[in-house]
VOGU-3710 file (C-alpha; in Angstrom, 3 decimals, decimal comma):
1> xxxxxxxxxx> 0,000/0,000/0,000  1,123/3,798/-0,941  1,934/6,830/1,210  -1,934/7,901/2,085  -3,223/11,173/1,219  -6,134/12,308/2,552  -7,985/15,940/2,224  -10,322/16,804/4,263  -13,019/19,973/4,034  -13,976/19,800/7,839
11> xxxxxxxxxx> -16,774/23,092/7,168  -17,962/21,126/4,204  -17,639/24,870/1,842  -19,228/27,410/4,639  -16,395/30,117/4,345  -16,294/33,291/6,078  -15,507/35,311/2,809  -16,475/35,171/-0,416  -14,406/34,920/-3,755  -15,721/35,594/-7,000
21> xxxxxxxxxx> -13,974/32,659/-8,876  -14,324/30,115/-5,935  -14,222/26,527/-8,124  -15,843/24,767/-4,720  -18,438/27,130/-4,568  -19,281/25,845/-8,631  -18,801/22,402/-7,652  -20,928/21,926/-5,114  -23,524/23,889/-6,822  -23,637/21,293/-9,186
31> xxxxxxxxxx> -24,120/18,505/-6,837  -27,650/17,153/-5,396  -26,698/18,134/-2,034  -24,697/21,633/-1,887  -23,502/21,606/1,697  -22,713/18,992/3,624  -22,387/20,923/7,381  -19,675/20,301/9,868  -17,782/17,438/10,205  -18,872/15,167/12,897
41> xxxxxxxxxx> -15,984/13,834/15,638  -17,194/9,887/14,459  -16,839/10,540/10,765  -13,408/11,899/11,891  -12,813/9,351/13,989  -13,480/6,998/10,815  -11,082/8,936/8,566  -8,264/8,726/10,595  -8,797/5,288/11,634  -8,943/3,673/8,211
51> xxxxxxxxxx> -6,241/5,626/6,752  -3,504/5,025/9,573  -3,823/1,413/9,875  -3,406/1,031/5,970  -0,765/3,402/5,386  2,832/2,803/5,100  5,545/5,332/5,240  3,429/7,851/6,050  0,272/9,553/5,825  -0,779/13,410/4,987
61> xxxxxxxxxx> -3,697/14,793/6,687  -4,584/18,264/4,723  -7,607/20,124/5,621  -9,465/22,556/2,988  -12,578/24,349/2,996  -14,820/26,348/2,318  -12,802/27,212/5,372  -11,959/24,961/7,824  -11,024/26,674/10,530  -14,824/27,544/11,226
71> xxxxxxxxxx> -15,090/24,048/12,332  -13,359/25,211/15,055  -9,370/24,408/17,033  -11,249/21,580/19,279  -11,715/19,703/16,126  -8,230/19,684/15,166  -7,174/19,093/18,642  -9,308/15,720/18,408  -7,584/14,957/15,206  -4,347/14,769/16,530
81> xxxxxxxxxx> -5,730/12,445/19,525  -7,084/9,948/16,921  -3,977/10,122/15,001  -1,868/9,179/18,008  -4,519/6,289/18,803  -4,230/4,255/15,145  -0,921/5,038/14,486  -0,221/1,453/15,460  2,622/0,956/13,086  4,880/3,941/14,318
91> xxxxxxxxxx> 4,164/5,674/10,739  5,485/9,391/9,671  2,582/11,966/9,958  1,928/15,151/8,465  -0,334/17,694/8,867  -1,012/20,800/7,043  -3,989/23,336/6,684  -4,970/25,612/3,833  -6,737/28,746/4,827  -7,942/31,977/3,788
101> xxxxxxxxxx> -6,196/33,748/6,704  -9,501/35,818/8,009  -9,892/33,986/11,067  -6,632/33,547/12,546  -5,816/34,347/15,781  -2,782/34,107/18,365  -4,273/30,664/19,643  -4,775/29,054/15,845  -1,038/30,221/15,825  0,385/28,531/18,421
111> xxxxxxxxxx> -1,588/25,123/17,873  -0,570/25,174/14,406  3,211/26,380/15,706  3,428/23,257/18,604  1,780/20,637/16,274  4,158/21,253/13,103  1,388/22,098/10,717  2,382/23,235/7,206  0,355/26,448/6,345  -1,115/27,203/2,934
121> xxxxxxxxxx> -2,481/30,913/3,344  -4,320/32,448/0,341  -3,062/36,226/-0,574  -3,757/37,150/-4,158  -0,932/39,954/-4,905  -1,461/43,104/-3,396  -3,777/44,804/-2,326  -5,552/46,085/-5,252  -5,663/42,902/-6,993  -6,423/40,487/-4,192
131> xxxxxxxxxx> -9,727/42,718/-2,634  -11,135/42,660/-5,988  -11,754/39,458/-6,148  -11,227/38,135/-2,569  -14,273/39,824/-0,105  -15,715/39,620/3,599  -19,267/39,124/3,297  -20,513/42,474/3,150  -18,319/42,674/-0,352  -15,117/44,530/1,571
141> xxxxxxxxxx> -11,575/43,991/1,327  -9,860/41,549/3,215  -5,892/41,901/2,355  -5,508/44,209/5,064  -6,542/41,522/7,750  -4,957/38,785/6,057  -1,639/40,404/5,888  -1,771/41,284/9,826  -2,329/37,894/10,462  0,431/36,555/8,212
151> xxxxxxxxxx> 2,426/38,786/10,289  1,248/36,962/13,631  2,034/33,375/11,680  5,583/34,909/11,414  5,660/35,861/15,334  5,073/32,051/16,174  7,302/31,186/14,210  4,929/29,224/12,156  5,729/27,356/8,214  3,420/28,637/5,675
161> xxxxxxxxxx> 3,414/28,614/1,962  1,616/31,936/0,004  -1,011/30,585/-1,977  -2,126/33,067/-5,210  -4,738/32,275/-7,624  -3,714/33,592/-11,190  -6,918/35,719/-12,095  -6,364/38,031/-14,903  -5,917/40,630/-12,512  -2,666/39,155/-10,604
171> xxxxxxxxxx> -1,361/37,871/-14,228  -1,383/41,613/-15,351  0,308/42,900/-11,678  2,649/40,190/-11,651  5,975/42,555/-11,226  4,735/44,850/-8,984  2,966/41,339/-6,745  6,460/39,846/-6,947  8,187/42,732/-5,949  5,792/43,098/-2,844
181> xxxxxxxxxx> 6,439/39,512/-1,671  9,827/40,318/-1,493  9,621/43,013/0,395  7,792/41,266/2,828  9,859/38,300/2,759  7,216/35,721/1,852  10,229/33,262/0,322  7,248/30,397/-0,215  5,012/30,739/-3,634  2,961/28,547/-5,211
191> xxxxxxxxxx> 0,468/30,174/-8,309  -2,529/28,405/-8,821  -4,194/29,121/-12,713  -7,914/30,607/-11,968  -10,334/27,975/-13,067  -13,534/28,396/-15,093  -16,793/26,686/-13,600  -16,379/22,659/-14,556  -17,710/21,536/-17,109  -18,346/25,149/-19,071
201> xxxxxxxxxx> -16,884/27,345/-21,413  -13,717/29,103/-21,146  -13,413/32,975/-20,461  -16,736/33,657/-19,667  -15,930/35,741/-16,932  -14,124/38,973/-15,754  -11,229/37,073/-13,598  -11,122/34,604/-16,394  -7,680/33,719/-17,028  -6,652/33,781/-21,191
211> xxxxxxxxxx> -4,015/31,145/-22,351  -1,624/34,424/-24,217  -2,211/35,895/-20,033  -1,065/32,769/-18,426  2,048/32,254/-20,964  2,733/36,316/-20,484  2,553/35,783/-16,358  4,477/32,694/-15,925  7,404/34,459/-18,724  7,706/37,466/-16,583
221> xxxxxxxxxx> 7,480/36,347/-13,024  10,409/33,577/-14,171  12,368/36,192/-15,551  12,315/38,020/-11,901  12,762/34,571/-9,959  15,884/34,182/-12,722  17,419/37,388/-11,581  17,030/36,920/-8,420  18,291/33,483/-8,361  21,598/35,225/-10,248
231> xxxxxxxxxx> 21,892/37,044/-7,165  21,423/34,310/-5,024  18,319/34,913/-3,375  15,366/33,430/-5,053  12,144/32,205/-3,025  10,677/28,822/-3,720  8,190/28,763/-6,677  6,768/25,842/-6,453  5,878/25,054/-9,974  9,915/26,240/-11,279
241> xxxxxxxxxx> 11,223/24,152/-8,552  9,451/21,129/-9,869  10,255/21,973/-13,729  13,696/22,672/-12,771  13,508/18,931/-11,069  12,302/17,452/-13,760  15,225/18,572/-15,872  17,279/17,039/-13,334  15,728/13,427/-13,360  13,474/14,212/-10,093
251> xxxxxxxxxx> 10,004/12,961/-10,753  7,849/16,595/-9,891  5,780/16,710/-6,370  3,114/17,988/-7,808  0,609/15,707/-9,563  -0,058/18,776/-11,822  3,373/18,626/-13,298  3,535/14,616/-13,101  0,627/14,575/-15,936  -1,038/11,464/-14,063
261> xxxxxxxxxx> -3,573/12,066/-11,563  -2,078/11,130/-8,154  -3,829/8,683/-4,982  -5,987/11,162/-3,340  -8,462/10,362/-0,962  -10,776/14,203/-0,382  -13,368/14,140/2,239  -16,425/15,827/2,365  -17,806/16,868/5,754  -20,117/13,746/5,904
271> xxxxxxxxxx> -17,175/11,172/4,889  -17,640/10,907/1,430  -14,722/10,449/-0,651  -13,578/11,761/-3,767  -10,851/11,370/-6,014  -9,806/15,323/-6,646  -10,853/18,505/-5,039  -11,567/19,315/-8,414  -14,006/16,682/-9,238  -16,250/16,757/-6,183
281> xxxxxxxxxx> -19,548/16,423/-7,514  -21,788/13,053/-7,779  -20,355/10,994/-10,671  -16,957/10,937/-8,845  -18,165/9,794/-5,573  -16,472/7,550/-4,369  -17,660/5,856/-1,373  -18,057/7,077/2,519  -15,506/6,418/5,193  -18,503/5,818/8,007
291> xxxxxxxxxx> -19,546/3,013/5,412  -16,462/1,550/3,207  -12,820/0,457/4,280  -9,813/1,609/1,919  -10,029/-0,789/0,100  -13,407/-0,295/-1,300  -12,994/3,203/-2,119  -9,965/2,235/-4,080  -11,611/-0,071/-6,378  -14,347/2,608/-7,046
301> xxxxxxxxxx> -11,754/4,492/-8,273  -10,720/1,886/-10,489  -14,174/1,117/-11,907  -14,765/4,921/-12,691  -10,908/4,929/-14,377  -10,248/8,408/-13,128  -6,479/8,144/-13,185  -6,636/6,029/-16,187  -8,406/9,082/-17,898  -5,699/11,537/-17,130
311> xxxxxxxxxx> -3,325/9,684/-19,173  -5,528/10,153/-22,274  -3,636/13,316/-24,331  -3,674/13,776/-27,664  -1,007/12,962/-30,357  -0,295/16,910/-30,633  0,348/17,266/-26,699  2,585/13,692/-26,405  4,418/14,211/-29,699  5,523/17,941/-28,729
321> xxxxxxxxxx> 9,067/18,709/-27,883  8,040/19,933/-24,302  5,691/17,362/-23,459  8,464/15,528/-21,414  8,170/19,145/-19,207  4,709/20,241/-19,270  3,530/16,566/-19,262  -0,264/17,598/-20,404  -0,631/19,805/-17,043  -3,432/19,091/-14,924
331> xxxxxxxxxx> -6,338/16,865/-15,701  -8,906/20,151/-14,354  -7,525/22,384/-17,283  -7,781/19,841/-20,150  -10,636/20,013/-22,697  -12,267/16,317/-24,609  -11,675/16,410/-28,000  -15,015/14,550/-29,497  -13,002/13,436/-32,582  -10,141/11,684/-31,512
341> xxxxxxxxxx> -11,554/10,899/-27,830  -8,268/12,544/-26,071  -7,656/15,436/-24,320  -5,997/18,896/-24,820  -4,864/21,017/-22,213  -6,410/24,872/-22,540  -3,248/26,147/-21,420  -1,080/24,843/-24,230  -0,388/27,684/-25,646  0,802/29,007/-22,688
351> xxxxxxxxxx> 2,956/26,380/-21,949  4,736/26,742/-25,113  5,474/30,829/-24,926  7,174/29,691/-21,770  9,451/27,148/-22,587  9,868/28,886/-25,942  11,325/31,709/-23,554  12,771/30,345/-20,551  14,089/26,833/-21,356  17,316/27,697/-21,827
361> xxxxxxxxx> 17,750/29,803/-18,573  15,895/26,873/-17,376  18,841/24,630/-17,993  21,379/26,913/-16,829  19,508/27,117/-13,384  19,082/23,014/-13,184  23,267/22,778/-13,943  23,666/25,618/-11,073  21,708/23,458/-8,418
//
């Protein structure tokens, strides 16, 4: 059996702000039932037991919302107990959170600092960009709140990542965004491409992200990283740290930048599973921890063939010269072509400005490292 990875949304998708591009917001909206409440301490229980007595290695624990820290710290408290029951087999645990920041306070900061959790913390630029998009829920800015209580993580001494959605808005700030993180010594990125609503069409709507945008952001903010890695002092970019890997024979963390959809196990508030975050709606479902063991929920995925499907790419995407890079990107951002029953990725083009412009400083970075 595999390293386990399990992500759980603990506040089912209640959030205490609201974001005009949310893709959980879309996906449960498609779903028969839209909201799934809080997370009960037995379906927790349930989680945690059937993943730690099948895991080997170690097993991830990564809770997502909505936003999960309106279930409240007692929850998370119990989560650790459990995990220190079941661990039977002396396993490696980790445990990280992903949060919008809103809600933080000097006791979430210490938990999260005594327990080791890894922090994912959602800023979108500055402030311009990331409070049009990103509101309370009276339609008001949040960056200034968020950015006090990133300050607070960095009092306690806590490990966080910055997490920033690529709306067209960021992708068009990009130099002036970068240049603020800098300044504020956020040394942990990772850019997340904005999604459009599953299942519709692309570009629909004002914080839509455009393929020519996406290869124009990711050109220019690895130019910056590049200079600044000349200088010695880059931050971690997730996805150019995983590129650069793959040029030097390291298969990428990131399922993303893999090309094959990875073992997940994501957990809706009442224990149902599901293979993605991105595909949480009905026809992926794939069993309920308070009902099925692992290895139930595991052949479900099998039967429904959702990994299989992520190796379907066309001709033109497996026969290009980058494809040993890009790898088809991820499974979310690919479109069905009806004719040759394969898949394209929407960001293709974007793909290729990049590596048409960076893959030579590319190389010169990987023989550096």
């Amino acid at each position: 059996m595999p390293p386990i990875h399990v992500l759980m949304k603990p506040a089912s998708g209640a959030c205490n702000m609201s974001c005009d591009y949310c893709f959980y917001c879309d996906e449960a909206a498609k779903r028969k039932q839209e909201f799934f409440g809080l997370m009960s301490e037995p379906t927790l229980k349930n989680v945690i037991r059937k993943t730690m007595l099948r895991g080997e290695g170690f097993v991830s624990y990564a809770y997502q919302g909505g936003e999960p820290t309106l279930r409240g710290l007692d929850f998370f408290k119990k989560a650790l107990e459990y995990q220190r029951q079941y661990n039977k087999n002396g396993i490696a645990v980790h445990n990280a959170l992903q949060t919008n920041g809103y809600f933080l306070d000097e006791e979430w900061c210490r938990f999260f600092k005594e327990n080791h959790f890894l922090i994912g913390i959602s800023v979108d630029g500055i402030k311009e960009t990331h409070d049009c998009c990103r509101h309370d829920k009276n339609g008001g800015g949040t960056y200034d709140r968020v950015v006090k209580n990133i300050k607070m993580l960095d009092q306690y001494g806590v490990d966080y990542n910055i997490l920033t959605v690529v709306n067209k808005a960021v992708a068009e700030n990009i130099t002036g965004i970068y240049e603020a993180y800098g300044k504020k010594r956020w040394m942990y990125q990772q850019y997340i491409a904005c999604l459009d609503p599953l299942g519709e069409a692309h570009g629909k709507n004002v914080y839509a992200l455009l393929p020519k945008q996406y290869g124009e952001f990711l050109i220019r903010l690895f130019h910056l990283w590049y200079d600044d890695w000349k200088r010695g002092r880059q931050p971690y970019i997730r996805q150019f740290d995983n590129f650069i890997g793959i040029l030097k024979g390291i298969s990428p963390e990131s399922c993303e930048q893999r090309g094959i959809c990875g073992l997940q196990n994501v957990v809706e508030a009442d224990g149902s599973v599901y293979p993605c975050d991105f595909y949480m709606t009905d026809e992926y479902r794939l069993g309920n921890y308070n009902e099925n063991r692992q290895d139930e929920i595991d052949k479900k995925r099998e039967e429904i063939g959702f990994i299989e499907r992520s190796g379907k790419l066309s001709k033109e995407c497996t026969g290009c010269a980058y494809y040993s890079l890009c790898r088809g990107g991820c499974q979310r951002n690919r479109d069905f072509q009806e004719k040759t029953g394969y898949f394209q990725n929407y960001f293709c083009e974007s793909y290729r400005m990049f590596f048409d412009a960076c893959l030579e400083k590319m190389k010169e970075v990987a023989a550096g490292m």
